[in-house]
N, C-alpha and C positions, 0 to 999 in steps of 0.2 A: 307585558306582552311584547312580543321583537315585534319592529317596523315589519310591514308586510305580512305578516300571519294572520290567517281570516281563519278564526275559529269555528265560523259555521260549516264553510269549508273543511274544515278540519275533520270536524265530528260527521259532516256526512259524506264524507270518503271514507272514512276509518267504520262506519256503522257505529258509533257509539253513542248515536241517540240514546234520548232516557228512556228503558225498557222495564226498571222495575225487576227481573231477574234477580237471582241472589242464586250460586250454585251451592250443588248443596254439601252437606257435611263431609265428613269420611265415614264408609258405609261400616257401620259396625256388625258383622256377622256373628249370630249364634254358634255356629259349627266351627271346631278350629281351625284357627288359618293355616296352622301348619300342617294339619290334614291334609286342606283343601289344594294347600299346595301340593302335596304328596301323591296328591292322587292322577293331579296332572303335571306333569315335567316340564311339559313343551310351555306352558307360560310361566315366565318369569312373577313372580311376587310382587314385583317392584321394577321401576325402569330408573336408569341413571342418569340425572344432569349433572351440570357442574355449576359453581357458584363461579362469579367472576372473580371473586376478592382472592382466588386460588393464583390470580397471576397478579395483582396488586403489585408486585415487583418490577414486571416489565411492562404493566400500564405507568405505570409512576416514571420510571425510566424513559417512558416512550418509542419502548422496543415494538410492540404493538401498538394498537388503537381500539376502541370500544367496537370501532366499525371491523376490525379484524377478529373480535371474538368466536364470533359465529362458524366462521371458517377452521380458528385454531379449534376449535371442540370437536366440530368435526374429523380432520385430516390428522393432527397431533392425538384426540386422546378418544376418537372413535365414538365420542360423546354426541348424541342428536338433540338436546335441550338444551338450555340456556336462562340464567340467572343473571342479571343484571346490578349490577353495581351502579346506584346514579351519578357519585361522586365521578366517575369518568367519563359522565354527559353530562355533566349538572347544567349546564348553560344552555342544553339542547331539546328540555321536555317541552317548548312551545315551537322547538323549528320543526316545519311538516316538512320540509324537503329534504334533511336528514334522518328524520324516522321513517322516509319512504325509503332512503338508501339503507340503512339498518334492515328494514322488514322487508327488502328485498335481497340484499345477503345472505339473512337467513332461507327466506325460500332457493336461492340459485343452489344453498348445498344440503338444505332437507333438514333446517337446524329449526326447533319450536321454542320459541320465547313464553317463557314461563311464569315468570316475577321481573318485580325492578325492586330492592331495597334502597330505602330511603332516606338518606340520613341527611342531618346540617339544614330540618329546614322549621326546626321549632322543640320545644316537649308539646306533644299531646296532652302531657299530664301537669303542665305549668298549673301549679296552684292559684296563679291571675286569670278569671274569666275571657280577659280581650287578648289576653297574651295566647292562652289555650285555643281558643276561634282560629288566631291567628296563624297559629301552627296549623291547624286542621285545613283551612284555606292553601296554606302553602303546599299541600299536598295533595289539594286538587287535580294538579296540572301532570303530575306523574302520575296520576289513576288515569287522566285521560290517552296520556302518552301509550300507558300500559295496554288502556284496551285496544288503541291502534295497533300496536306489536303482537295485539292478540296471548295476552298475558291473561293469568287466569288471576293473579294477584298481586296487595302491594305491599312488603315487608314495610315494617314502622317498629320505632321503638316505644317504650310505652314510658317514659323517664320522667318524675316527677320530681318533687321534694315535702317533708313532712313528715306527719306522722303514717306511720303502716297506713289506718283506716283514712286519711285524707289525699296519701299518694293515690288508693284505691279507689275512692271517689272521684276525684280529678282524673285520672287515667280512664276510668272506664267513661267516665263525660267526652273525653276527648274520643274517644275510640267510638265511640256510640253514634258521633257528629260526620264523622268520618266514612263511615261503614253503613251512615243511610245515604251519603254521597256516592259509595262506592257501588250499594244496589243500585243504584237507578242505568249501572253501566253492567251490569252482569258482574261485579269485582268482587274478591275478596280482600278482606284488611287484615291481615298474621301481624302478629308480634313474635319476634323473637325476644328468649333470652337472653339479654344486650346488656349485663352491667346493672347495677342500684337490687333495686328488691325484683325487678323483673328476671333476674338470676334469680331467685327465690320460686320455686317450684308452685308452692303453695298458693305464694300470692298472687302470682299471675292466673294460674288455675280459677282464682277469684274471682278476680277483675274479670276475665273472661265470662264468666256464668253471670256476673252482675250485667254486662250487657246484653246478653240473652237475644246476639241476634243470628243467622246462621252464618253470615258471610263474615263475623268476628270469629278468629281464630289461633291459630301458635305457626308456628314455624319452631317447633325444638331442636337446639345445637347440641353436638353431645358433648363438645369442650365450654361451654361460655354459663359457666353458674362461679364463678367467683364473685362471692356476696360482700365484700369487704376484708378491710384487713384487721386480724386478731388481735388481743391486749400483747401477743408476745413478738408483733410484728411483722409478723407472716401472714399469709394471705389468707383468708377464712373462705372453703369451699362448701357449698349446697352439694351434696349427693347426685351427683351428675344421672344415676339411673335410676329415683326417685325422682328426681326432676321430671327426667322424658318418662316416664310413666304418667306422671300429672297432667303433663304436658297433652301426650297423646288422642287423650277422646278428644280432642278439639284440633289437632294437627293440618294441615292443609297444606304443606310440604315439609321436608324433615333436612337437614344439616348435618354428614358425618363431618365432622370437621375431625382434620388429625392434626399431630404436628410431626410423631418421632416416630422409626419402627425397629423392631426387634430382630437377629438374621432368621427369624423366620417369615417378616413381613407380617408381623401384629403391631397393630397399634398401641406402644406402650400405653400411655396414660387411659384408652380407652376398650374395654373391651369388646368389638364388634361382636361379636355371635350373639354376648349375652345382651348387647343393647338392640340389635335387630332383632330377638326374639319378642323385646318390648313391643318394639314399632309393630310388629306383625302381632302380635297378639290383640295390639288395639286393634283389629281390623283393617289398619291403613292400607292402602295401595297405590299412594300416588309415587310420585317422582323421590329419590336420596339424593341429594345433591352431593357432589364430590367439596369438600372443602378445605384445602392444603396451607395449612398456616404456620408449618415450620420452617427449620434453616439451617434443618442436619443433612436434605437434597435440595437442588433447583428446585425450582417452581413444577418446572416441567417433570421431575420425575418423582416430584411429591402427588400430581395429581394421580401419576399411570400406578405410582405404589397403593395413591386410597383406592380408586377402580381396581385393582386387581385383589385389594383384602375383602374387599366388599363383593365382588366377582366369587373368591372364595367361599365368603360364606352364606349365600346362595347357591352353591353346587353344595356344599355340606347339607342345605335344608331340602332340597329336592331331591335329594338320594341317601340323605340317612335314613 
């Protein structure tokens, strides 16, 4: 904990006493989504954030600053949510006078903080008992960070080692330790598809349903199931829209992640229509994050290109 931070302080400026809360799932509707959409025009399906790892270029560079993010979404890409990257605060989830400047940027231009993912501060799923606590602990402090910024959740990886059924033991222990710390703040705990068997559709699907609590959940990417590399030395992929279908009833925000597009502004490697039809079919309706991970455009016009395929096909579903 930095000199000077008074944690009580902390928590009771921010409201994030322990409440016990847990919000809840993604509401699965009988009736089609695509109906329902149909029927009325005027609301969107879905609302667009952006992931920060979208500028990772010019965070890295230090063209911006984490504290500039808020503002670029808004002014640059017309974006009013926000996805946080911690690796670009990492040193900042216990400083209150920074998160007050943060969550006051965001309110001066109407931008909603939504998540922080979390990475570099443990596995979850470390097959050592004190080693896995440990990790869990370490992400304490961005649950709390989060609920000050008034995030609804905290992206985590689920990374273990072993076998199938003992990565999935340990991971859902780890998630389970996690995610009763995160209710007592109103949080949720998603995993993304991040690499090892958590690419693996199935088996996160798993782990998920093994810990069996509401505020565990997915954050599904639609680029990120590379499971390994093949006997012939190429890279071995999971079914990207078999994935987020698994993925789906447990969703609690979603990741178009792109990299390249075609001169008609599709995403090669991924087919939006067919993979938003997923996403809407599970019933979801929260936030798509925008995720721009290639480096056939800028940064900047990798993100206006996924908002505007995504923007597309949205106007395809509300008026086909």
């Amino acid at each position: 904990m930095k000199p000077g931070f008074n944690r009580r302080h902390f928590m009771a400026t921010s409201g994030v006493a322990a409440t016990g809360l847990v919000l809840p799932a993604a509401n699965l509707s009988a009736a089609s989504p695509l109906e329902k959409m149909k029927e009325n025009h005027s609301n969107p399906p879905f609302k667009v954030s952006i992931a920060e790892w979208s500028l990772h270029r010019a965070l890295f560079d230090q063209k911006i600053t984490n504290l500039d993010f808020p503002k670029v979404a808004k002014e640059e890409f017309e974006i009013d949510a926000v996805e946080y990257v911690n690796q670009f605060f990492k040193d900042k989830a216990n400083d209150l006078s920074y998160l007050m400047d943060l969550k006051m940027r965001c309110d001066d231009v109407g931008v909603k903080s939504l998540l922080i993912m979390v990475d570099g501060e443990g596995q979850l799923g470390n097959p050592d008992a004190a080693q896995r606590m440990k990790a869990v602990e370490n992400h304490h402090k961005w649950m709390v960070a989060a609920k000050y910024l008034g995030c609804h959740s905290v992206r985590v990886n689920a990374a273990s080692s072993g076998s199938w059924e003992d990565q999935a033991k340990h991971a859902a222990d780890g998630l389970a330790s996690l995610s009763e710390f995160g209710a007592k703040y109103g949080l949720n705990v998603i995993v993304e598809n991040h690499g090892g068997l958590s690419s693996n559709g199935k088996w996160l699907s798993q782990v998920i349903k093994s810990v069996a609590m509401d505020n565990c959940g997915t954050l599904p990417d639609f680029g990120n199931f590379r499971i390994g590399e093949g006997k012939d030395g190429k890279d071995e992929w999971y079914d990207r829209y078999t994935g987020v279908r698994e993925l789906m009833p447990f969703a609690k925000a979603v990741s178009a992640k792109s990299h390249d597009f075609d001169e008609n502004g599709n995403e090669k490697n991924t087919d939006f229509a067919k993979m938003m039809k997923i996403v809407f079919d599970a019933g979801y309706r929260g936030y798509v994050g925008v995720e721009y991970e290639g480096n056939s455009l800028d940064e900047y016009a990798g993100v206006k290109a996924t908002k505007k395929l995504l923007d597309k096909v949205f106007a395809e579903y509300t008026t086909g």
